[in-house]
C-alpha positions as a Python dict, from the first residue, in 0.01 Angstrom:
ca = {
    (1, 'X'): (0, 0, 0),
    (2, 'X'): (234, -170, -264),
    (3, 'X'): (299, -553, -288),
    (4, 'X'): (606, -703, -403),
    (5, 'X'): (633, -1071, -492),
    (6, 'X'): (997, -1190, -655),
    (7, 'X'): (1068, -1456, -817),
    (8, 'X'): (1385, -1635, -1073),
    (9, 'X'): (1612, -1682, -809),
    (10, 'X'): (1772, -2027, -825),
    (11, 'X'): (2112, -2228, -875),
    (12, 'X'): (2333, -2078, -1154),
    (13, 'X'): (2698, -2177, -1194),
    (14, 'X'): (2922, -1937, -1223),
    (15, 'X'): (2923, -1718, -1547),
    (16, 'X'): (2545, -1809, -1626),
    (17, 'X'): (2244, -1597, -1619),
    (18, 'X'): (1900, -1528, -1411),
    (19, 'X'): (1670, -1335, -1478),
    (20, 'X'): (1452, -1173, -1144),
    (21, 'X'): (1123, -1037, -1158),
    (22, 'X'): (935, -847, -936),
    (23, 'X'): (514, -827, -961),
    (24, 'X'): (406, -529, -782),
    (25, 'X'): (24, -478, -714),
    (26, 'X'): (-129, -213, -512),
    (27, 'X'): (17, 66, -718),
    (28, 'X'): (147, 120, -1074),
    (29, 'X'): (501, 57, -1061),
    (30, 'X'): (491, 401, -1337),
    (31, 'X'): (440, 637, -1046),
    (32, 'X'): (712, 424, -829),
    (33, 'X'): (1045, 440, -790),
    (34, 'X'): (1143, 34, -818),
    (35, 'X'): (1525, -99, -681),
    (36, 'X'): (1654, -422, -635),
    (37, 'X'): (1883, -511, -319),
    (38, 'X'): (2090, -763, -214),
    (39, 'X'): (2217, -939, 104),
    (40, 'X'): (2490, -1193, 109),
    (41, 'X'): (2506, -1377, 471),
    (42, 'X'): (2720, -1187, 753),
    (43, 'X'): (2675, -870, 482),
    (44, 'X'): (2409, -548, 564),
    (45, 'X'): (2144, -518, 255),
    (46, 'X'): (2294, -363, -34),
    (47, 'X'): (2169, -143, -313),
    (48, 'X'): (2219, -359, -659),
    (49, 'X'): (1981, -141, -909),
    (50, 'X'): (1678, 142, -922),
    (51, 'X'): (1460, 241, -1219),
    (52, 'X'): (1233, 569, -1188),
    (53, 'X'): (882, 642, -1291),
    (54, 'X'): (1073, 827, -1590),
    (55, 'X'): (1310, 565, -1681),
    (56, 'X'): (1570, 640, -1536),
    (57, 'X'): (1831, 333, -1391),
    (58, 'X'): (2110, 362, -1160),
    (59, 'X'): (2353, 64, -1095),
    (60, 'X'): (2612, -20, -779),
    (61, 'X'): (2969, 71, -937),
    (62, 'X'): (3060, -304, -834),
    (63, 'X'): (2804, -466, -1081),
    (64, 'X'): (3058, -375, -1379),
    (65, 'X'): (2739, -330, -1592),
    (66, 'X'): (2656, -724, -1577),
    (67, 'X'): (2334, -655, -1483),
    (68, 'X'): (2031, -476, -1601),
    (69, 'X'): (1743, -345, -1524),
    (70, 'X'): (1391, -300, -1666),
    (71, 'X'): (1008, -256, -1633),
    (72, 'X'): (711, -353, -1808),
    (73, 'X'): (417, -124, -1712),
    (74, 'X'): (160, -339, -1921),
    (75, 'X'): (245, -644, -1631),
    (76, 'X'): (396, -416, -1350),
    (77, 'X'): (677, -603, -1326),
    (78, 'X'): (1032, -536, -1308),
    (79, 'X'): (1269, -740, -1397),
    (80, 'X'): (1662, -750, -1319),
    (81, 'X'): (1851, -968, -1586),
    (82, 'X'): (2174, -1083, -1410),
    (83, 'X'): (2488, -1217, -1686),
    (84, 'X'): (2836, -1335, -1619),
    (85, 'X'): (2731, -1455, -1232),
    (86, 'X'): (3041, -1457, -991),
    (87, 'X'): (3010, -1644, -683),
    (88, 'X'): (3014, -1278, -495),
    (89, 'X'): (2681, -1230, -634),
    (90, 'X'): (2527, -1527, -416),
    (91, 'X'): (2292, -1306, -160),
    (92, 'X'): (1921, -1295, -127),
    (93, 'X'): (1749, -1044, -421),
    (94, 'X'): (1500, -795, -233),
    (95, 'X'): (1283, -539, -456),
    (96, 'X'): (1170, -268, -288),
    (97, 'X'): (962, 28, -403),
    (98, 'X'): (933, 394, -310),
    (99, 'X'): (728, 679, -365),
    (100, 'X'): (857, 1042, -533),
    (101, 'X'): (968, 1178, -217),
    (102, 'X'): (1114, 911, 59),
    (103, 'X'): (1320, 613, 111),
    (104, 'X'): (1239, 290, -19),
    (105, 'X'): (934, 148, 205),
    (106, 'X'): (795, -101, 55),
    (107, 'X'): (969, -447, 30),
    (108, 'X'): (924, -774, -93),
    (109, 'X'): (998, -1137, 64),
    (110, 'X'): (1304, -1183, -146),
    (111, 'X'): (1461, -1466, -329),
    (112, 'X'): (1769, -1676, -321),
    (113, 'X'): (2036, -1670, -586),
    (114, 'X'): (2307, -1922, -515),
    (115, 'X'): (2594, -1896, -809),
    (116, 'X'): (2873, -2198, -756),
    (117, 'X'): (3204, -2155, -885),
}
């Protein structure tokens, strides 16, 4: 079983910064695959960002490359640094985690980010 707990959401104003992170437990996010979603209200989840066991990131096409993500095995954590906010990116942050083979199963609470404009 994996645990997620996020946390750095908040109020931004438009063009600021967050940072996310995400403290798994349970597992060693280095043999996980690691992704943040999002979901704005009246909107389905969306996928935002992943990271692999080997490094490897993929971003949504609409994030323009504002945002970024990262690990830190030492503190399995992941992190998801968010720059030049737009009030589009107002949704609640979800990580999730996944094994080799699968979907993404495991999920954490989530947390707000509100950007104004």
């Amino acid at each position: 079983q994996v645990y997620l707990v996020e946390s750095g959401g908040g109020l931004v104003q438009a063009g600021g910064s967050l940072r996310l992170s995400c403290a798994a437990s349970g597992r060693a996010i280095s043999s996980l695959a690691m992704g943040w979603f999002r979901q704005a209200p009246g909107k389905e989840r969306a996928f935002v960002a992943s990271i692999n066991w080997d490094s490897y990131t993929d971003y949504s096409d609409s994030l323009e490359g504002r945002f970024t993500i990262s690990g830190d095995n030492a503190k399995n954590t992941v992190y998801l640094q968010m720059n030049s906010l737009k009030s589009e990116d107002t949704a609640v942050y979800y990580c999730a985690a996944r094994d080799v083979v699968g979907p993404f199963r495991y999920w954490g609470q989530g947390t707000q980010v509100t950007v104004s404009s």
